[in-house]
C-alpha positions as CSV (number, residue, x, y, z in Angstrom):
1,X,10.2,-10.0,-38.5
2,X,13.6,-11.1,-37.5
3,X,15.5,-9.1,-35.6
4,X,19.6,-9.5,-35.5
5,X,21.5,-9.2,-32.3
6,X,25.0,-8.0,-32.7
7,X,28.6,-10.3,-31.3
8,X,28.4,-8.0,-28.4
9,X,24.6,-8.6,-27.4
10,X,23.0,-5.7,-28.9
11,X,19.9,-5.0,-30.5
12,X,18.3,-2.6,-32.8
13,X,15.3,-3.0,-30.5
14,X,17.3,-2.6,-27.2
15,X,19.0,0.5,-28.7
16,X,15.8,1.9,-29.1
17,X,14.7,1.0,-25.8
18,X,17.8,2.6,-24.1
19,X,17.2,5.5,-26.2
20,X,13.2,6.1,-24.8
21,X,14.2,5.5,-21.4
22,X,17.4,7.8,-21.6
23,X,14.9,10.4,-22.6
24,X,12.4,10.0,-20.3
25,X,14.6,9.9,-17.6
26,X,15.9,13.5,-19.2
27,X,12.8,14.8,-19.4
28,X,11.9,13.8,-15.3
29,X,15.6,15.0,-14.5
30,X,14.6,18.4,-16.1
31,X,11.7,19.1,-14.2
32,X,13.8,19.2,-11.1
33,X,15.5,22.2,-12.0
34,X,12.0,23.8,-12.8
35,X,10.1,23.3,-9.8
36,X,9.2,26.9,-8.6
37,X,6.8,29.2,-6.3
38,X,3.8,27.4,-8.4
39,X,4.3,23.9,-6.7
40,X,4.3,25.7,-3.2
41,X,1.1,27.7,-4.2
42,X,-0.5,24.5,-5.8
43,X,0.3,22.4,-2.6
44,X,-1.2,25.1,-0.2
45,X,-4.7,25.3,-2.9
46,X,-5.0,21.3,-2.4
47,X,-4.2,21.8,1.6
48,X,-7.0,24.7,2.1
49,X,-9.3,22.4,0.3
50,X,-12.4,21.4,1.8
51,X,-13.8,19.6,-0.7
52,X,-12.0,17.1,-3.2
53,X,-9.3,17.9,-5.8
54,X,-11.0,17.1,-9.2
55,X,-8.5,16.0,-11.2
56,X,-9.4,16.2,-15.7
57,X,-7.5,15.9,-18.7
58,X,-7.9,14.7,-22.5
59,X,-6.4,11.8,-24.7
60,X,-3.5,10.6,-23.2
61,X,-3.4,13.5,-20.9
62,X,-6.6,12.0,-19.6
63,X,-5.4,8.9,-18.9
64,X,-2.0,10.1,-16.3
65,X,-5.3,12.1,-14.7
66,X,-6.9,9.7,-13.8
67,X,-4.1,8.0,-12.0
68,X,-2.8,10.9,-10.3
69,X,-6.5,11.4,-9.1
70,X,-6.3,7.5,-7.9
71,X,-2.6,8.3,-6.2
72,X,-3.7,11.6,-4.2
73,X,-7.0,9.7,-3.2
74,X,-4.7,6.7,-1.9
75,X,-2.5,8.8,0.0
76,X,-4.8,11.1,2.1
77,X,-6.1,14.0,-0.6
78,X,-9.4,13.2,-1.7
79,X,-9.6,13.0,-5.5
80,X,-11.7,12.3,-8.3
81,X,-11.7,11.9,-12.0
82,X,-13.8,14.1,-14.3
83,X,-13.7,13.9,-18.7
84,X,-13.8,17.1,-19.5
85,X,-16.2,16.3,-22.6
86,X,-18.7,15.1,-20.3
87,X,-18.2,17.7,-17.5
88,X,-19.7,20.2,-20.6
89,X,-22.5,18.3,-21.0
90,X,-23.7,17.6,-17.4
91,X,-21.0,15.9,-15.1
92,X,-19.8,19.8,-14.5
93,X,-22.4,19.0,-11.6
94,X,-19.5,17.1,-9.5
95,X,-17.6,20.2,-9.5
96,X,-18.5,22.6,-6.4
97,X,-16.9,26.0,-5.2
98,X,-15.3,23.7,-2.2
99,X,-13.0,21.8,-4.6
100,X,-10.2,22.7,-6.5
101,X,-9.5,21.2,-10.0
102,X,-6.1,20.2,-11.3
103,X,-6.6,20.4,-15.6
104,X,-3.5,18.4,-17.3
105,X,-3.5,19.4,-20.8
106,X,0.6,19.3,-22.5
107,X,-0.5,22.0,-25.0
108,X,-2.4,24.1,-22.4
109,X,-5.0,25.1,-25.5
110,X,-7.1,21.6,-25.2
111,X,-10.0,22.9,-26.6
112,X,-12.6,20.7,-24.1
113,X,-10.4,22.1,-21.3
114,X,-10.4,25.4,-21.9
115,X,-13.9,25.5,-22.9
116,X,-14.8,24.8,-18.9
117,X,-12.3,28.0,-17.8
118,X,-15.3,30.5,-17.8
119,X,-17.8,28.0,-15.4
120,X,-14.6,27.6,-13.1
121,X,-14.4,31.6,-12.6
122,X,-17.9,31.7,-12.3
123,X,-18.0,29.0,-10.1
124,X,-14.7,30.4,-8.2
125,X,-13.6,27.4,-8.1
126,X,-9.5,27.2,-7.8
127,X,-7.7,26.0,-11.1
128,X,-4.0,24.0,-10.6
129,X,-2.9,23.9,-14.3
130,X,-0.5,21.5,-15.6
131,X,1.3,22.2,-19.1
132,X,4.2,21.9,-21.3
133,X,3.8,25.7,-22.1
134,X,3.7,28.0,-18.9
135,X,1.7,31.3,-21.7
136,X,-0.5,28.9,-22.5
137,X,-4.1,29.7,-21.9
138,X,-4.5,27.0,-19.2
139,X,-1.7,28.2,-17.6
140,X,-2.4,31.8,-17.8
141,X,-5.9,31.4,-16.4
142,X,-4.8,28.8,-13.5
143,X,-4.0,30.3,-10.0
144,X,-1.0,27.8,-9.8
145,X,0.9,26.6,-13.0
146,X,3.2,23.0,-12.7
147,X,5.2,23.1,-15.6
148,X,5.7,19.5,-17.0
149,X,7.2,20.7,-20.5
150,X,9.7,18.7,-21.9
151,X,12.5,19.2,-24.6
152,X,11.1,16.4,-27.1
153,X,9.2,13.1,-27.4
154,X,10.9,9.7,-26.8
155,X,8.8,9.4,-29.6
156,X,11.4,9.4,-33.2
157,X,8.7,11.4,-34.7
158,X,8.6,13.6,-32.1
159,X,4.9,13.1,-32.2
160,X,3.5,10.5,-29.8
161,X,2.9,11.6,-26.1
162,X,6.0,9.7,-24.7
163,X,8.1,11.8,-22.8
164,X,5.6,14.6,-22.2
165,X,2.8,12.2,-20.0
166,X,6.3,10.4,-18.7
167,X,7.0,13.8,-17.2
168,X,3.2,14.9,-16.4
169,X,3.0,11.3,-14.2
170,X,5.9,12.2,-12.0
171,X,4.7,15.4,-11.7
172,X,1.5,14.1,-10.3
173,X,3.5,11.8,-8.0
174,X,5.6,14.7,-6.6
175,X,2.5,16.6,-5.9
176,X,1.0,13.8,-4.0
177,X,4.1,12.8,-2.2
178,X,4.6,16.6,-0.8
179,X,0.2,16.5,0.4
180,X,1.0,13.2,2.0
181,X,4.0,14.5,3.9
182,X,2.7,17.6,4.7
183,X,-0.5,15.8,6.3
184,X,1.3,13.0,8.1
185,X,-0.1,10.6,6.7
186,X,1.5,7.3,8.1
187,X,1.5,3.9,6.7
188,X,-1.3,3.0,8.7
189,X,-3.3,5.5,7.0
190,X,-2.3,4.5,3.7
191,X,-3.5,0.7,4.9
192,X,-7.0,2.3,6.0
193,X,-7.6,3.0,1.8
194,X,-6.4,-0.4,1.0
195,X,-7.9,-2.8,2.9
196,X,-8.2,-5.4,0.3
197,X,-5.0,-5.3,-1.1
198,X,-1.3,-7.4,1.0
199,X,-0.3,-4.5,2.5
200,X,-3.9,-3.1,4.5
201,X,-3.7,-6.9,5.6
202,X,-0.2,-6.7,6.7
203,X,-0.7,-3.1,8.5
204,X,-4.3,-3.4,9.5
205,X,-4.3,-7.3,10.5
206,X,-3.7,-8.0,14.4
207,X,-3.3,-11.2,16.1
208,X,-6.6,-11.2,18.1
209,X,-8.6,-10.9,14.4
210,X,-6.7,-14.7,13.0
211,X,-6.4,-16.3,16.5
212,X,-8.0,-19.2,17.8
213,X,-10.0,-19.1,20.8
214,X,-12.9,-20.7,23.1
215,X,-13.2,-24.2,22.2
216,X,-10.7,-24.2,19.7
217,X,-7.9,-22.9,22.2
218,X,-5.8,-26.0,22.8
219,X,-4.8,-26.2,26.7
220,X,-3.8,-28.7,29.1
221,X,-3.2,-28.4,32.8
222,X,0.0,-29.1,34.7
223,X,0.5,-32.2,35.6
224,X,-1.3,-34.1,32.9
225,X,-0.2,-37.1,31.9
226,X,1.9,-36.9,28.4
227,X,-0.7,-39.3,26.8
228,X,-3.4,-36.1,27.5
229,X,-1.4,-33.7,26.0
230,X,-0.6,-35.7,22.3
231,X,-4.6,-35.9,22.4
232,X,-5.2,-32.1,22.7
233,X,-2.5,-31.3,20.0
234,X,-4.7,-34.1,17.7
235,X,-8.1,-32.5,18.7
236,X,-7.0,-29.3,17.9
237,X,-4.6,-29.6,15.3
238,X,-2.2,-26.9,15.7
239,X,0.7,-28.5,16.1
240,X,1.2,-27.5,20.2
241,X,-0.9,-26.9,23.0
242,X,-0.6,-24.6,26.5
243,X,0.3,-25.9,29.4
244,X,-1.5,-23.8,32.2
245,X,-1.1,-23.7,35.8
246,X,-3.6,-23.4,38.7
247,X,-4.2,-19.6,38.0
248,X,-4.9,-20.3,34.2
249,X,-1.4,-18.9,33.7
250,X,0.5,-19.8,30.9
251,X,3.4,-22.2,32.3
252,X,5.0,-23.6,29.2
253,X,3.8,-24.8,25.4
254,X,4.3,-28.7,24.1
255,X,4.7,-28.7,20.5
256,X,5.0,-31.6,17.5
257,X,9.4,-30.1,17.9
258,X,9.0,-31.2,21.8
259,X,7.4,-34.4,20.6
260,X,10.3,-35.3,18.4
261,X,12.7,-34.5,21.0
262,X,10.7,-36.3,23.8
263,X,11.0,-39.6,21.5
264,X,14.6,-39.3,21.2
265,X,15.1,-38.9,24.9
266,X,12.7,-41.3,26.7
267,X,12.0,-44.9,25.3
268,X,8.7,-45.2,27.8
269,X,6.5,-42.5,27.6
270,X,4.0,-44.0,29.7
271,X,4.9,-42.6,32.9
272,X,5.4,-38.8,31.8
273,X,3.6,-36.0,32.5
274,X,3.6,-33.0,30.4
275,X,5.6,-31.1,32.9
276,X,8.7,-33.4,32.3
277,X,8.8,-32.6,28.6
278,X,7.4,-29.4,27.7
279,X,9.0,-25.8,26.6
280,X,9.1,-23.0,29.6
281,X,7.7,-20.9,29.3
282,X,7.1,-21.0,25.6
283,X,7.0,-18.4,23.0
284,X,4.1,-16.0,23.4
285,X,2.3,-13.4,22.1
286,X,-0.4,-11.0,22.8
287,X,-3.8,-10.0,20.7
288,X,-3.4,-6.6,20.1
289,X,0.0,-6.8,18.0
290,X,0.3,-6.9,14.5
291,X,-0.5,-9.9,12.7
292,X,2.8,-9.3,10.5
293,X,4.8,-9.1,13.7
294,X,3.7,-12.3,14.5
295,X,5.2,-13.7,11.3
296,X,8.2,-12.0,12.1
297,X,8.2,-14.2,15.6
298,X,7.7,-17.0,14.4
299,X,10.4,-17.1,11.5
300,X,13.3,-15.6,13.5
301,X,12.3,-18.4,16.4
302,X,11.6,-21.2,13.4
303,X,8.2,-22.3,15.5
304,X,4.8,-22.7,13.1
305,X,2.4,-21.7,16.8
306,X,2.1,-19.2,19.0
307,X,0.3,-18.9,22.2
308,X,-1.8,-15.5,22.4
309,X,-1.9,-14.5,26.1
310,X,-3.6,-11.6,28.3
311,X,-2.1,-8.9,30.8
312,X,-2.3,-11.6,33.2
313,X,-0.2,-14.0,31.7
314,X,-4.0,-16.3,30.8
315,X,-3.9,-17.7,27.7
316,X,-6.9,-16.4,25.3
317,X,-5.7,-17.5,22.1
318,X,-3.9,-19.7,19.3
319,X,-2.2,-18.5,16.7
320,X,-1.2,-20.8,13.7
321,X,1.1,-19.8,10.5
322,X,-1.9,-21.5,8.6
323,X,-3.9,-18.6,9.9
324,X,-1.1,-16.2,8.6
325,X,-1.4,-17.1,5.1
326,X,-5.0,-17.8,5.0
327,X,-5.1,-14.4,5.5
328,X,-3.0,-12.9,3.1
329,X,-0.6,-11.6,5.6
330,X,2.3,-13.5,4.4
């Protein structure tokens, strides 16, 4: 099919775009305006929850439940999943008194929704409904209602779940933004249920879990001759090595940069010691920050090494920007 773009950049299927997205966003906007008592009486239901919010839906409904279960179970509110087919014939069995089930459904009359209403009571299990119809059955039978109705589908046939599971979605994310906030759940947290993923690595990371240590810790004492020093760097290869004094303190770092320098300054090396030539006392670090702190140190100060030191000043460690994105941290 070819599609025609007007002198002015315009498209029939841009227009339509625009038009889905302008009524999407209407249909969010709108739910502002109808947030009530029900939100407050659904947040406290989740909150007094010992168990896990059990989160079901059908169709398309189905689908925006089961990421609103995977968004509340992210941010601190244990959630779950459950087909309400299935919970009918058997998985009803995941369901106990402790928990409290959210049921999306935009009509509010899904017949494999409703059909579980009667176990829930008999259960006394808590019911958070979310509808496009606050008389609906679903809503009438729920002890908190969220109404996600909306005025029409982007849909032109005002037929295709569009606007409606749009609406239901940032719903859900509302809900689990207010439980997050209202638990204090920190970033750290959030890391704790993502430990696979950039950010867990970034929050959850810390220098003393990437450095180098033991053998692999490059170090020279004062005093060595130059010649010493360019050895350790090679051994070790990470680009610079300490420089430690009598105590084990760290005294200063020589680096491939100091190198470079050293060359420029001094036609016979043969005579230097490491003393003459290295960095005091050199850019330093301890185990227990962040790993993504560490990044941060090393870009502002344009250095690719860092020397990881304890209480006492004693180096323990070598940290390499290698290590950094081997990880996954950067």
């Amino acid at each position: 099919m070819t599609t025609h773009t007007d002198p002015t950049g315009n498209s029939p299927l841009r227009d339509s775009a625009r038009r889905t997205l302008q009524l999407e966003q209407q249909a969010i906007a709108a739910l502002i305006e109808r947030l009530d008592e029900g939100f407050d009486r659904a947040c406290s239901l989740i909150l007094a929850c010992p168990g896990r919010v059990v989160v079901t839906g059908m169709g398309k409904s189905g689908h925006v439940a089961g990421k609103i279960a995977a968004t509340l179970a992210s941010t601190g509110t244990p959630a779950f999943f459950v087909h309400p087919g299935e919970a009918s014939h058997g998985d009803l069995g995941m369901i106990t008194p402790g928990d409290v089930v959210l049921a999306l459904s935009n009509s509010g009359e899904t017949a494999e929704v409703t059909a579980l209403l009667p176990l829930l009571k008999r259960m006394g299990t808590p019911l958070i409904s979310m509808t496009g119809r606050p008389g609906s059955t679903l809503a009438r039978h729920a002890e908190a209602h969220l109404d996600a109705g909306v005025e029409r589908e982007a849909c032109p046939l005002d037929l295709a779940p569009t606007s409606s599971t749009t609406a239901s979605l940032a719903l859900g994310d509302a809900l689990a933004v207010a439980l997050l906030e209202s638990r204090g759940f920190t970033a750290e947290d959030f890391a704790r249920s993502h430990p696979g993923g950039s950010l867990g690595k970034r929050l959850l990371l810390r220098v003393g879990d990437l450095m180098h240590q033991g053998s692999r810790l490059p170090s020279v004492p004062l005093g060595s001759p130059l010649r010493d020093a360019l050895l350790e760097i090679t051994r070790q290869g990470l680009g610079f090595t300490c420089v430690v004094d009598g105590d084990g303190r760290l005294a200063g770092v020589y680096t491939d940069g100091d190198l470079r320098r050293t060359l420029d300054q001094h036609s016979d090396l043969s005579d230097l010691t490491v003393d003459d030539v290295m960095t005091r006392p050199g850019k330093r670090i301890t185990a227990d920050i962040l790993a993504a702190e560490a990044v941060r140190i090393m870009e502002d100060n344009r250095i690719t090494a860092l020397a990881v030191v304890d209480d006492a000043g004693r180096p323990v460690g070598a940290l390499h920007m290698h290590d950094l994105l081997a990880s996954g941290v950067i």
